[in-house]
C-alpha positions in Angstrom: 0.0 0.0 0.0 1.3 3.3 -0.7 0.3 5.6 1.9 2.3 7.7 4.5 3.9 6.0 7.1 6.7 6.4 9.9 10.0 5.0 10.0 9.8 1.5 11.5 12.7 0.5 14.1 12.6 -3.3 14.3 14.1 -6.2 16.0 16.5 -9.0 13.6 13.8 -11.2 13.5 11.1 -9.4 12.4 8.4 -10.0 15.4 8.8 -6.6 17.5 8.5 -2.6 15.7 9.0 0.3 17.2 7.9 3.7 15.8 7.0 7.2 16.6 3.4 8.8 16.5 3.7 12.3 15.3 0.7 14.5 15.9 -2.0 16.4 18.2 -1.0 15.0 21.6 3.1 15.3 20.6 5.5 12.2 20.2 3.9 8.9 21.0 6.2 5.6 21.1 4.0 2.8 19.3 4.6 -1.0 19.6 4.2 -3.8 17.6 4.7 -7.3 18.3 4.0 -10.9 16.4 4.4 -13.0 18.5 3.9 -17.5 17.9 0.8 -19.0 19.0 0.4 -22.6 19.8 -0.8 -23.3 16.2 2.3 -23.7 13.8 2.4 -20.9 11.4 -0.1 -19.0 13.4 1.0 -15.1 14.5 -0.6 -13.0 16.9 -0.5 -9.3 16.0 -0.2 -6.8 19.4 -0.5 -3.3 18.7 -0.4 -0.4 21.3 0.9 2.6 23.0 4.8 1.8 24.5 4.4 2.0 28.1 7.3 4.0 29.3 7.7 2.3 33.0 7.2 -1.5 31.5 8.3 -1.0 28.2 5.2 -3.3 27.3 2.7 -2.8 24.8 -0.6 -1.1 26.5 -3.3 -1.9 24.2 -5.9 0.2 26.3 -3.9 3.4 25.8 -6.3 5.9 23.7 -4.2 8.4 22.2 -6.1 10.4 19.8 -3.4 12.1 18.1 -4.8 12.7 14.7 -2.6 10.3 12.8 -4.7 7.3 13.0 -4.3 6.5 9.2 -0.8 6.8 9.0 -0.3 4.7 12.1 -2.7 2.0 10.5 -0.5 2.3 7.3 2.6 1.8 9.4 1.0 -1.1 11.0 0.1 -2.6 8.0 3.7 -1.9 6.8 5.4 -4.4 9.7 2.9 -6.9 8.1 4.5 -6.7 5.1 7.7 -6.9 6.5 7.3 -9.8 8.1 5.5 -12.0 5.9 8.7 -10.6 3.3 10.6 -12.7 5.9 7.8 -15.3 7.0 6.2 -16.1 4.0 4.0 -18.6 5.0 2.9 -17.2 8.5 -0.7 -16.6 9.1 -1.0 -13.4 11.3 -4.3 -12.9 13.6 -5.3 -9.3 14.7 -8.2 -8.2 16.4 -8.8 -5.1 19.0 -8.6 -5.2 22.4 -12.1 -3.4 22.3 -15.1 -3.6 19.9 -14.4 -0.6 18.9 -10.6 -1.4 18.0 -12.0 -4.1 16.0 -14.6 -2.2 14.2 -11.5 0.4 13.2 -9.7 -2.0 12.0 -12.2 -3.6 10.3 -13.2 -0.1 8.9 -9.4 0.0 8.1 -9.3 -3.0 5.8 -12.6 -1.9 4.3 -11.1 1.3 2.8 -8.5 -0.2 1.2 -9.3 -3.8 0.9 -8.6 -4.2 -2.9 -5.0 -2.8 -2.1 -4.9 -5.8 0.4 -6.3 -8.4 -1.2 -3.6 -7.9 -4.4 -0.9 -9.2 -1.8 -2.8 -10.7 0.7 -6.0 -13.3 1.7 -7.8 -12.1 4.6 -10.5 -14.0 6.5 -13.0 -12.8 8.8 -13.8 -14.0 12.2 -17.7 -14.1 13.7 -19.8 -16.5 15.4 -16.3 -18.5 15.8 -16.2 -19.7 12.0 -14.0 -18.2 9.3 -14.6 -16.8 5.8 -13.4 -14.5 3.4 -13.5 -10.4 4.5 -16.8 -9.0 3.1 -17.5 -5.1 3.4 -20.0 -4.1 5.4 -19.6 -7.3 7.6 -18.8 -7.2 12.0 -16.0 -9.3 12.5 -15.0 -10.6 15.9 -11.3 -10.7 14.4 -8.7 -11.2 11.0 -6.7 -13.6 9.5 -3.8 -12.2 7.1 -1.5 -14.6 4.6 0.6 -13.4 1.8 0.0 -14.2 -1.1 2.7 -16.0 -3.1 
């Protein structure tokens, strides 16, 4: 996707980004993480403020500092990156609130034929799977690249 984005600080492996919010509120630290599940091949996505005593994610954090679409973007962008590296990894994101998950899903919406050129993506509700549809609440994503 070609849309703005900051510049992504990463670990050698690909599973943990760093980057810097720019906007309303001032400089905000973001996080992301993949991190293994107990499903081979299977990725969770943690996304979130840097929490500057822990240095965890806090995924509660609201920071409403104007950028959202560029932060998405950049999200988005340490997607690419790691499937680049982990080809065959399937990545699960979903918000920690309904309303994180109805911005992402809002997210995907707006730019899903961008996404779906490089990547499938399934929707979670009712605890099945199928392919995203517009217009559709989903309890959660699933992300491969497409090879």
């Amino acid at each position: 996707m070609k849309l703005p984005q900051y510049p992504l600080a990463a670990d050698s492996d690909l599973t943990a980004f760093e980057f810097v919010s720019e906007g309303t509120k001032g400089n905000i630290v973001k996080m992301v993480q993949l991190s293994p599940t107990n499903l081979k091949g299977l990725y969770n996505l943690a996304f979130g403020d840097k929490d500057h005593l822990t240095g965890e994610i806090d995924d509660l954090a609201i920071s409403n500092n104007g950028d959202s679409e560029k932060v998405l973007a950049t999200v988005a962008a340490t997607v690419y990156a790691f499937t680049d590296k982990y080809p065959d990894a399937w990545i699960y994101a979903t918000g920690s609130t309904k309303a994180r998950t109805r911005l992402y899903r809002m997210g995907i919406t707006k730019y899903l034929s961008e996404i779906t050129h490089d990547f499938e993506i399934l929707g979670q509700r009712n605890n099945d799977w199928e392919t995203f549809k517009k217009g559709v609440d989903y309890d959660g994503f699933l992300v491969k690249r497409k090879k």
